[in-house]
ChimeraX commands (.cxc) that place a marker at each C-alpha (Angstrom):
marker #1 position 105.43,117.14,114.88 radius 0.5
marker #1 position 103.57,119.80,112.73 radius 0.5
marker #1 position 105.35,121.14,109.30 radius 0.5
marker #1 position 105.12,122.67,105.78 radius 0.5
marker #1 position 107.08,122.23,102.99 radius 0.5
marker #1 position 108.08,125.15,100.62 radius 0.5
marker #1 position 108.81,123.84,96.98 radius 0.5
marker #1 position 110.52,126.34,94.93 radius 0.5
marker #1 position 109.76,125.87,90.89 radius 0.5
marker #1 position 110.57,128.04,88.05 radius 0.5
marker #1 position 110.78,128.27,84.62 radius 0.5
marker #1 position 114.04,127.82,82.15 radius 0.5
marker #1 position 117.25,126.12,82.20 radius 0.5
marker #1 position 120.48,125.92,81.05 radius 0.5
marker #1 position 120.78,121.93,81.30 radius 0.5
marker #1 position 117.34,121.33,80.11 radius 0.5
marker #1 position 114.73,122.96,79.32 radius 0.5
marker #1 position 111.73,123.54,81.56 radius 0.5
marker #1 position 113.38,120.95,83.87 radius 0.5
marker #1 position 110.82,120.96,86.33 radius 0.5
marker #1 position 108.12,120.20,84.29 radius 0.5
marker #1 position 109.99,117.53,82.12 radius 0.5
marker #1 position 108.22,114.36,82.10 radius 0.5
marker #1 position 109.17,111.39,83.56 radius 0.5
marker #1 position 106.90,108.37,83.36 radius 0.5
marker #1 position 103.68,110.24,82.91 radius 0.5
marker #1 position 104.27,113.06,85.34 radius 0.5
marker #1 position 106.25,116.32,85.34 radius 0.5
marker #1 position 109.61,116.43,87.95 radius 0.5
marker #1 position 108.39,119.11,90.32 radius 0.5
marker #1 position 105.18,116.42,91.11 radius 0.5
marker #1 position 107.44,113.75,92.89 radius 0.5
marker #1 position 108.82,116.09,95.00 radius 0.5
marker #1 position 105.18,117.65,96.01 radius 0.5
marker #1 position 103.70,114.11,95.99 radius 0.5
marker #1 position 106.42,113.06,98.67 radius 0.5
marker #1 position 105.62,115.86,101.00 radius 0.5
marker #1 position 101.81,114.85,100.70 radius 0.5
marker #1 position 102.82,111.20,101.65 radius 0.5
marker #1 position 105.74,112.55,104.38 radius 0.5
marker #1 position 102.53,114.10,106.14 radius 0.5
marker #1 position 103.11,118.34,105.26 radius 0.5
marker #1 position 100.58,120.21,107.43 radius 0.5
marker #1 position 100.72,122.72,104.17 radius 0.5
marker #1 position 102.68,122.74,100.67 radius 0.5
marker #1 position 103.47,126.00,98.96 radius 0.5
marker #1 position 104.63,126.05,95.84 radius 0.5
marker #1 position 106.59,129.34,94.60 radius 0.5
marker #1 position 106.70,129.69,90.81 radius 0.5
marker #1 position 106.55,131.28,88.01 radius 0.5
marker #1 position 105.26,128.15,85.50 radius 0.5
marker #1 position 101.96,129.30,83.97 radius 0.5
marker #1 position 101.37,125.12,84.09 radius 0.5
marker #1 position 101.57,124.42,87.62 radius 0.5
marker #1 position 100.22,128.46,88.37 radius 0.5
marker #1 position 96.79,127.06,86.01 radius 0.5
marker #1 position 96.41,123.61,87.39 radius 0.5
marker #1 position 94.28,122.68,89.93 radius 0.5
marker #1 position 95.61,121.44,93.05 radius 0.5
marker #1 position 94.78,119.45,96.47 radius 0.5
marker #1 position 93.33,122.44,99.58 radius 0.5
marker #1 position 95.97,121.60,101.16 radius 0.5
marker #1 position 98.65,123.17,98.33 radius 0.5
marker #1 position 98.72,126.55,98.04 radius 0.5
marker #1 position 101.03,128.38,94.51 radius 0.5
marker #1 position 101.81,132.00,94.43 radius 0.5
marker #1 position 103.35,133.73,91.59 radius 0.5
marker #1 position 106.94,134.26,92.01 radius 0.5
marker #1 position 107.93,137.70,90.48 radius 0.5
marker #1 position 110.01,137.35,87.42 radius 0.5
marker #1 position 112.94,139.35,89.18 radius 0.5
marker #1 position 113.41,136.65,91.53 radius 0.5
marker #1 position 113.50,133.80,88.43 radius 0.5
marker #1 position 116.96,134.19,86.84 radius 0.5
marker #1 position 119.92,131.82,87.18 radius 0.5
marker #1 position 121.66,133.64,89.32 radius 0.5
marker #1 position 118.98,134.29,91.88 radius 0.5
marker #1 position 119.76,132.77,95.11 radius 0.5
marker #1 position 117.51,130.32,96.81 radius 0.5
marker #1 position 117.84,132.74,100.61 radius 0.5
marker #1 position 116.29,135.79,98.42 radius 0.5
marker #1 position 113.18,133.22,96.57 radius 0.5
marker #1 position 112.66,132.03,100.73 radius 0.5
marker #1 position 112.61,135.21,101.95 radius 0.5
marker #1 position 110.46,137.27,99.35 radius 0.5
marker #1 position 108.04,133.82,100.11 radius 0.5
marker #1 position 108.10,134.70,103.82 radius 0.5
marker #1 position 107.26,138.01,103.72 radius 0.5
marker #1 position 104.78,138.04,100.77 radius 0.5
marker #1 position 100.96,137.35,100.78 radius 0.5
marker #1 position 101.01,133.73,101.36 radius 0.5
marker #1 position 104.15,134.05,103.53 radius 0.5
marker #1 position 102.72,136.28,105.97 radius 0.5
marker #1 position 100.36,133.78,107.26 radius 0.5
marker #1 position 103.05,131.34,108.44 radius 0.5
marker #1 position 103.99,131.67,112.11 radius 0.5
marker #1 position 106.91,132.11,113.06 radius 0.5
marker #1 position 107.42,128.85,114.94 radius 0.5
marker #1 position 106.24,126.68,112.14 radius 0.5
marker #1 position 108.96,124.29,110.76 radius 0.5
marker #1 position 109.74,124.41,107.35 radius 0.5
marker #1 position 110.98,122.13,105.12 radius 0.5
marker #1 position 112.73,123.52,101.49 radius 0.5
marker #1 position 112.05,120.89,99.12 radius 0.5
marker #1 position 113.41,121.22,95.87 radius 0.5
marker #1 position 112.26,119.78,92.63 radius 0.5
marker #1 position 115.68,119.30,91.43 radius 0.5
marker #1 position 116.87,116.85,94.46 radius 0.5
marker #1 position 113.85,113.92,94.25 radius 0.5
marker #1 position 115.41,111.05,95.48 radius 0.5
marker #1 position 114.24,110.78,98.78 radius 0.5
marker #1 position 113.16,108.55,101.90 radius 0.5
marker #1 position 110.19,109.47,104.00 radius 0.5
marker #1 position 111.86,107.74,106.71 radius 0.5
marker #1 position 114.88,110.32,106.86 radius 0.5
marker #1 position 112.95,112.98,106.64 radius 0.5
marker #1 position 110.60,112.38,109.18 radius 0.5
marker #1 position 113.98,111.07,112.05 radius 0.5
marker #1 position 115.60,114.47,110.53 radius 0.5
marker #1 position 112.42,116.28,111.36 radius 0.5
marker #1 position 113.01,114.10,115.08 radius 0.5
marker #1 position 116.56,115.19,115.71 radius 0.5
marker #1 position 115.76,119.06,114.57 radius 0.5
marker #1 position 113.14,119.08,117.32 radius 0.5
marker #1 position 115.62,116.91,119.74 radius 0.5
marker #1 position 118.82,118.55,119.18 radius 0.5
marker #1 position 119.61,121.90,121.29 radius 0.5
marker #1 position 121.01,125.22,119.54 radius 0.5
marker #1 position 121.07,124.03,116.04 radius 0.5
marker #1 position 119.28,126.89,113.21 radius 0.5
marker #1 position 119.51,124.12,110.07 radius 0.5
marker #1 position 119.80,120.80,109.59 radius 0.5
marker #1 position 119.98,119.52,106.31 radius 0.5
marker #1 position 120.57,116.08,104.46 radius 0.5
marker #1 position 124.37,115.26,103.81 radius 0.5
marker #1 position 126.24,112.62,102.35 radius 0.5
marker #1 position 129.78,111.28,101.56 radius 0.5
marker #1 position 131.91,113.12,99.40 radius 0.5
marker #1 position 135.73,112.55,97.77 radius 0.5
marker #1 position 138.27,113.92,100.59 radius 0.5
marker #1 position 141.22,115.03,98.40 radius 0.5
marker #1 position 140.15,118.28,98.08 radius 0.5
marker #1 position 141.17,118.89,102.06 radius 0.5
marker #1 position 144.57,118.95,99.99 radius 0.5
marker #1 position 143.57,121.85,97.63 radius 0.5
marker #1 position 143.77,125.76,98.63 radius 0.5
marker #1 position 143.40,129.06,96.94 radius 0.5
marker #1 position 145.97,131.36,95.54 radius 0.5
marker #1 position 146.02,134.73,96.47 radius 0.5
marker #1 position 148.94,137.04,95.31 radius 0.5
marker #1 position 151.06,134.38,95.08 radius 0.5
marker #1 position 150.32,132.70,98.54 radius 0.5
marker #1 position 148.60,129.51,98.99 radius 0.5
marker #1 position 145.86,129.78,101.44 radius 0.5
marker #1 position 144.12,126.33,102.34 radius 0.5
marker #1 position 140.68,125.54,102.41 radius 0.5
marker #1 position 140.97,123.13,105.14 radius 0.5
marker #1 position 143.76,122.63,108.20 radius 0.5
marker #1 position 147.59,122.92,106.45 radius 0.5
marker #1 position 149.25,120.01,107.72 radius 0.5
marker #1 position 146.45,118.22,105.56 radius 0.5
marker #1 position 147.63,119.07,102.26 radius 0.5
marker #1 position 150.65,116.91,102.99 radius 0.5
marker #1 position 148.63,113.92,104.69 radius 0.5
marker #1 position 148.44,110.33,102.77 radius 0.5
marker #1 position 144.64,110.68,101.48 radius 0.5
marker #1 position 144.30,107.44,103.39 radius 0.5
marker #1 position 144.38,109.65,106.81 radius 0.5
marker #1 position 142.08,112.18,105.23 radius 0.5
marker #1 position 139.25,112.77,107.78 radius 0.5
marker #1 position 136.12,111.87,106.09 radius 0.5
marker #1 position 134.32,114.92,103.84 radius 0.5
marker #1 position 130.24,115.54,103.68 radius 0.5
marker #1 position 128.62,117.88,100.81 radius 0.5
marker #1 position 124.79,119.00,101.26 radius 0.5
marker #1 position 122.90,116.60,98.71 radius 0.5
marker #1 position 119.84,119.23,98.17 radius 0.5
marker #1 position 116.98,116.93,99.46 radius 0.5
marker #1 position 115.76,118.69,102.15 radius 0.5
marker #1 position 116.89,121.45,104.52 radius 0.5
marker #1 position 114.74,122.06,107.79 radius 0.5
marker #1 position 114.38,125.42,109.84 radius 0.5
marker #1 position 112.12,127.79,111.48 radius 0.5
marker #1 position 110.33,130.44,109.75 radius 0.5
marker #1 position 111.18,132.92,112.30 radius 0.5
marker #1 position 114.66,132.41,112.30 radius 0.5
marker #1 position 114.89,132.77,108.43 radius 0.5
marker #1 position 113.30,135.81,108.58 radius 0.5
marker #1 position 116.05,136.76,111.11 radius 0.5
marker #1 position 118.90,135.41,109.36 radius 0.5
marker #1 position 117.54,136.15,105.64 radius 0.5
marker #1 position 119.91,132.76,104.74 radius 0.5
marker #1 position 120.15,129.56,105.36 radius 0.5
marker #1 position 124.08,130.42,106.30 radius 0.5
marker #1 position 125.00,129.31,109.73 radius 0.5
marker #1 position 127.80,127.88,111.96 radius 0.5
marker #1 position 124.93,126.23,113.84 radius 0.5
marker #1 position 123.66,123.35,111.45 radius 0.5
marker #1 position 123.02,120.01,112.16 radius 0.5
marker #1 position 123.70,116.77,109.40 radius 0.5
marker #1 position 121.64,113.71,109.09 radius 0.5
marker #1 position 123.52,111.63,106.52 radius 0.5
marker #1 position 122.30,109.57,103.31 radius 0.5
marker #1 position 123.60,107.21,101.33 radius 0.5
marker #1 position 125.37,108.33,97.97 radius 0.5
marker #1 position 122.83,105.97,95.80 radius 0.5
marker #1 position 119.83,108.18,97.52 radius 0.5
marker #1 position 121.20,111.50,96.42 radius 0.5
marker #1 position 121.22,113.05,93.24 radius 0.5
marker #1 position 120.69,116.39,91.50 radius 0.5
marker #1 position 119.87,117.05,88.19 radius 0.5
marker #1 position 121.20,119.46,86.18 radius 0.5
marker #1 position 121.58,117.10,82.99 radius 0.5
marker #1 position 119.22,115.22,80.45 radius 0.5
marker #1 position 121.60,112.23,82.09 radius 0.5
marker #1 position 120.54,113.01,85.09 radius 0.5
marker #1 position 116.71,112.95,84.32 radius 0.5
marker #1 position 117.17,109.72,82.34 radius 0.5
marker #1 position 118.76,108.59,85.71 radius 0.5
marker #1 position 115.85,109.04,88.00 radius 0.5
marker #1 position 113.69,107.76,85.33 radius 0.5
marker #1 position 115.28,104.62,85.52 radius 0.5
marker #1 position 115.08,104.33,89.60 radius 0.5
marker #1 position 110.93,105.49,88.93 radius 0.5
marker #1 position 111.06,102.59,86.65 radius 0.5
marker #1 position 112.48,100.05,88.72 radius 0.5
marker #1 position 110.90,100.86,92.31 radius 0.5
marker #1 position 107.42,100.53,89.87 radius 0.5
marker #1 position 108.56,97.42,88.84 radius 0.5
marker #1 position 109.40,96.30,92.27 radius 0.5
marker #1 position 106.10,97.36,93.86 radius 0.5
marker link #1:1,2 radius 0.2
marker link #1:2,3 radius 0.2
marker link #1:3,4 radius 0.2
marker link #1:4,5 radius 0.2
marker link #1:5,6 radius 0.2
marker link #1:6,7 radius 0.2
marker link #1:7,8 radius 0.2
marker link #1:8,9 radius 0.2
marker link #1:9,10 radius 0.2
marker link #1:10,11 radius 0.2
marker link #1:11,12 radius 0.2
marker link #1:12,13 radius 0.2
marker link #1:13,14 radius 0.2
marker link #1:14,15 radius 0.2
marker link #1:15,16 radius 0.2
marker link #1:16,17 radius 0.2
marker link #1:17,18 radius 0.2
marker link #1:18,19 radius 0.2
marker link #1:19,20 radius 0.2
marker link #1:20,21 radius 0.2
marker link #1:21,22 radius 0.2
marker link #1:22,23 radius 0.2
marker link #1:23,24 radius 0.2
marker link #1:24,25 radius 0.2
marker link #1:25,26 radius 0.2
marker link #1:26,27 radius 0.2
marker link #1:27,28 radius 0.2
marker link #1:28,29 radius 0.2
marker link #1:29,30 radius 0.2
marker link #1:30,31 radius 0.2
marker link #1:31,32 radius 0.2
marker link #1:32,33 radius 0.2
marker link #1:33,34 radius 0.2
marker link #1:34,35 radius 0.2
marker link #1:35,36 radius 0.2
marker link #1:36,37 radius 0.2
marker link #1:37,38 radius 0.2
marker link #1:38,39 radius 0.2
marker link #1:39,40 radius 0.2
marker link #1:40,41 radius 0.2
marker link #1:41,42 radius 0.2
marker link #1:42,43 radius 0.2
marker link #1:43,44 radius 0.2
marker link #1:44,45 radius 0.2
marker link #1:45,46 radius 0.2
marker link #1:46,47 radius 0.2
marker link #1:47,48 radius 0.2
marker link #1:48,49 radius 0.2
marker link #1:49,50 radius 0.2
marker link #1:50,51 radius 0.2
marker link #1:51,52 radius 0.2
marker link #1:52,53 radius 0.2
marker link #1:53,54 radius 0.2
marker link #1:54,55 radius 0.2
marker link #1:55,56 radius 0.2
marker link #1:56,57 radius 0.2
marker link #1:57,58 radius 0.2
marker link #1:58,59 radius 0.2
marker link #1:59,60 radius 0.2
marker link #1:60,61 radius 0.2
marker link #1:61,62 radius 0.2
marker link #1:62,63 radius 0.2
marker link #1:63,64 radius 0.2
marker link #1:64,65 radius 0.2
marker link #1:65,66 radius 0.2
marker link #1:66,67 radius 0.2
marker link #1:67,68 radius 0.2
marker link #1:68,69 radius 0.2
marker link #1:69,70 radius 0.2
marker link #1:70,71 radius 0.2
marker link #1:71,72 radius 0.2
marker link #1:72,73 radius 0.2
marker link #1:73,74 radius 0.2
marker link #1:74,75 radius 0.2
marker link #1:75,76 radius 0.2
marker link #1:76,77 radius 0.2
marker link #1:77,78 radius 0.2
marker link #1:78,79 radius 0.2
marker link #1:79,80 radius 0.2
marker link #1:80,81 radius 0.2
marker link #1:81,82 radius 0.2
marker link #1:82,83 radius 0.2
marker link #1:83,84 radius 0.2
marker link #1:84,85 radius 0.2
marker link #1:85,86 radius 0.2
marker link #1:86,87 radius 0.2
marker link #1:87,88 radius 0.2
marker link #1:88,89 radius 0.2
marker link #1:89,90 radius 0.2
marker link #1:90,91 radius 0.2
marker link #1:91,92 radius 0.2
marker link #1:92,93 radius 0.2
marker link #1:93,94 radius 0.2
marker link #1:94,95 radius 0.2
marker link #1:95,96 radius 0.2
marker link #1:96,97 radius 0.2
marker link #1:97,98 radius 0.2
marker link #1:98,99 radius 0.2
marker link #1:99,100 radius 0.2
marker link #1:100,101 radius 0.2
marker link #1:101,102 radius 0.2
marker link #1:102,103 radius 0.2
marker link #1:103,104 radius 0.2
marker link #1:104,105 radius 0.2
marker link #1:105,106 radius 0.2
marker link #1:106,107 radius 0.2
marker link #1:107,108 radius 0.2
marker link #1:108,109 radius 0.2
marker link #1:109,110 radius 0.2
marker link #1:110,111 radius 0.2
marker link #1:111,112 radius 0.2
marker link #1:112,113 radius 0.2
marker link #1:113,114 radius 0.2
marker link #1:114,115 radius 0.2
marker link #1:115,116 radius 0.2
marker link #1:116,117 radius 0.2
marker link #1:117,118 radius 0.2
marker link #1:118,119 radius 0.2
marker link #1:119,120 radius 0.2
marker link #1:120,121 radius 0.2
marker link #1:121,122 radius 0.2
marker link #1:122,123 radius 0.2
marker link #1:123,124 radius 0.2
marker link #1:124,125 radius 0.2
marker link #1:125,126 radius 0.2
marker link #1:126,127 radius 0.2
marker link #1:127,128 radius 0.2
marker link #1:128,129 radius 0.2
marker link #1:129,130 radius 0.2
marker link #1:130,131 radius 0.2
marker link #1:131,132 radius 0.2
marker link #1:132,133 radius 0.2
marker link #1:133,134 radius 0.2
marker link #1:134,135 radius 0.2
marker link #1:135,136 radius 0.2
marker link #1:136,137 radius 0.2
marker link #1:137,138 radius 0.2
marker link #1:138,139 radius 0.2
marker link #1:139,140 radius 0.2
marker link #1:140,141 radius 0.2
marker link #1:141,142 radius 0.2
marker link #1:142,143 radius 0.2
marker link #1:143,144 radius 0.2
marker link #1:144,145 radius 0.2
marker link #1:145,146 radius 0.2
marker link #1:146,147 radius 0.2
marker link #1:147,148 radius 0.2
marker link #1:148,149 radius 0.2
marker link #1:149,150 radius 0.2
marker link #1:150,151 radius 0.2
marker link #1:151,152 radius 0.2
marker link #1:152,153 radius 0.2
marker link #1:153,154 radius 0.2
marker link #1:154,155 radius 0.2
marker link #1:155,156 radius 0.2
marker link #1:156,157 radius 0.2
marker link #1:157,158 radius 0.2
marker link #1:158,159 radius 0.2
marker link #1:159,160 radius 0.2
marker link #1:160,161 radius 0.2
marker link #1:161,162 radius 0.2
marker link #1:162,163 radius 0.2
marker link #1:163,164 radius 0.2
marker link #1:164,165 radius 0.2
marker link #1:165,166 radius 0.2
marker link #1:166,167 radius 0.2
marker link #1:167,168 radius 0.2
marker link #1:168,169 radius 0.2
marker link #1:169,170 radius 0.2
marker link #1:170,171 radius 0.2
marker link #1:171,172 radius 0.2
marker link #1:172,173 radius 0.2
marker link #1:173,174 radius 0.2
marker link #1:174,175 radius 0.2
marker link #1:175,176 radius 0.2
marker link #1:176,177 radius 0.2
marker link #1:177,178 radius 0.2
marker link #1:178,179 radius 0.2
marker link #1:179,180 radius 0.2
marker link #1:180,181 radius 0.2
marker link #1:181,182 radius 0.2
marker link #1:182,183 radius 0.2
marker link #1:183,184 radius 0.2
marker link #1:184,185 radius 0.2
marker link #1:185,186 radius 0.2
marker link #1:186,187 radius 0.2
marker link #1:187,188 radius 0.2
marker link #1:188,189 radius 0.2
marker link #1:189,190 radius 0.2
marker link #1:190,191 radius 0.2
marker link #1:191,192 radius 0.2
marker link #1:192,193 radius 0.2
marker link #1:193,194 radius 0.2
marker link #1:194,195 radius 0.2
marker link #1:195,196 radius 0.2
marker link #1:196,197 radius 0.2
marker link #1:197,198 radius 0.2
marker link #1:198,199 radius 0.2
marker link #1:199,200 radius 0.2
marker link #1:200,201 radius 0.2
marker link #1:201,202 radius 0.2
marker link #1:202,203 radius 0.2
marker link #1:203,204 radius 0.2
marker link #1:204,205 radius 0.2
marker link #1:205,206 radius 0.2
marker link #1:206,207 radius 0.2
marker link #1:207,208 radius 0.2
marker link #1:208,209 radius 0.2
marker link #1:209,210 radius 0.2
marker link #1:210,211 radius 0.2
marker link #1:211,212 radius 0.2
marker link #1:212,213 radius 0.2
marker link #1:213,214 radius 0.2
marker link #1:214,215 radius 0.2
marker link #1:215,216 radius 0.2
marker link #1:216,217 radius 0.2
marker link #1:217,218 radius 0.2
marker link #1:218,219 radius 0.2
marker link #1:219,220 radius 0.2
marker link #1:220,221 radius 0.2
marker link #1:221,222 radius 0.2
marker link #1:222,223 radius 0.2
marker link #1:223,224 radius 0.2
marker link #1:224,225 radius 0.2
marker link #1:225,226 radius 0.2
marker link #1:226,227 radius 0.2
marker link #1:227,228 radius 0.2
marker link #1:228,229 radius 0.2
marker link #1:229,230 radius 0.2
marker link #1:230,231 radius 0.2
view
């Protein structure tokens, strides 16, 4: 099965500074991530950022960086209007709209290319599903929590939950970052990744992390470390 990646990278944080391009063992964050989709087999990698680093180095044919226009770089921006102003831009243009596309971000690297490529599987396999995205384990007590609206309670989850022993709590999944999968076509339908239709493929809790911290970093530096160590 044929597919691109699109890697998202920009400039500034409020964590860390220049995040993606903080070194860990002799390369820059954002290179993991585009090294993985090399080795995970991406038919094409585009890289949207605004980094005058990575927009000056050289890279591989088969990578292609556009600018990213500095309206689209803020904290605030959301990751559906970076995809979409991709999509629809020079390099954007030129993907079909049947190609699958992976989002890749530089933020989420710990990764297997073994659940990417059975996600990739069940994405193809798996009828009437728009997204599927990596998920993993998360605390269930906050079934039990709700919102409070002029001085009503309103649930996030079922009601009789908020009185169940957390014992009996159905099990809870969160998105861990590292990859979401869809077509190019339907994004440019849908102009978000938002949909009732989404499919899961769960990872372990020690394979997903996101860093927004300098602990974080020093976290992922250790596991680069080690798996060196181990090879």
């Amino acid at each position: 099965m044929e597919w691109i990646t699109i890697i998202p990278i920009r400039a500034g944080s409020k964590g860390v500074k220049n995040k993606n391009i903080y070194p860990i063992c002799g390369k820059p964050l954002y290179q993991y991530t585009v090294d993985f989709a090399m080795e995970a087999g991406a038919k094409k990698i585009y890289i949207s950022t605004n980094i005058t680093e990575i927009l000056a180095k050289p890279h591989n044919k088969k990578i292609v960086i556009e600018k990213r226009q500095e309206g689209l770089c803020s904290d605030h921006t959301k990751m559906s209007c970076v995809i979409l102003n991709f999509l629809n831009g020079k390099e954007g243009r030129k993907i079909k709209n049947s190609e699958v596309i992976v989002l890749l971000q530089a933020t989420s690297p710990v990764r297997q290319k073994i659940d990417l490529l059975t996600a990739l599987k069940q994405f193809e396999s798996i009828d009437k599903i728009d997204l599927m995205m990596a998920v993993t384990e998360a605390e269930n007590h906050v079934l039990k929590y709700g919102f409070v609206l002029n001085g009503h309670f309103k649930h996030v989850s079922e009601p009789h939950l908020c009185f169940e022993n957390r014992q009996n709590l159905p099990k809870l999944f969160k998105p861990t970052g590292s990859f979401y999968i869809f077509k190019a076509g339907w994004f440019r339908a849908n102009k978000s990744l938002a949909t009732k239709s989404t499919g899961a493929y769960e990872i372990p809790k020690n394979q997903s992390l996101d860093i927004d911290s300098l602990i974080d970093l020093k976290r992922f530096e250790s596991l680069v470390e080690k798996e060196g160590t181990e090879r």
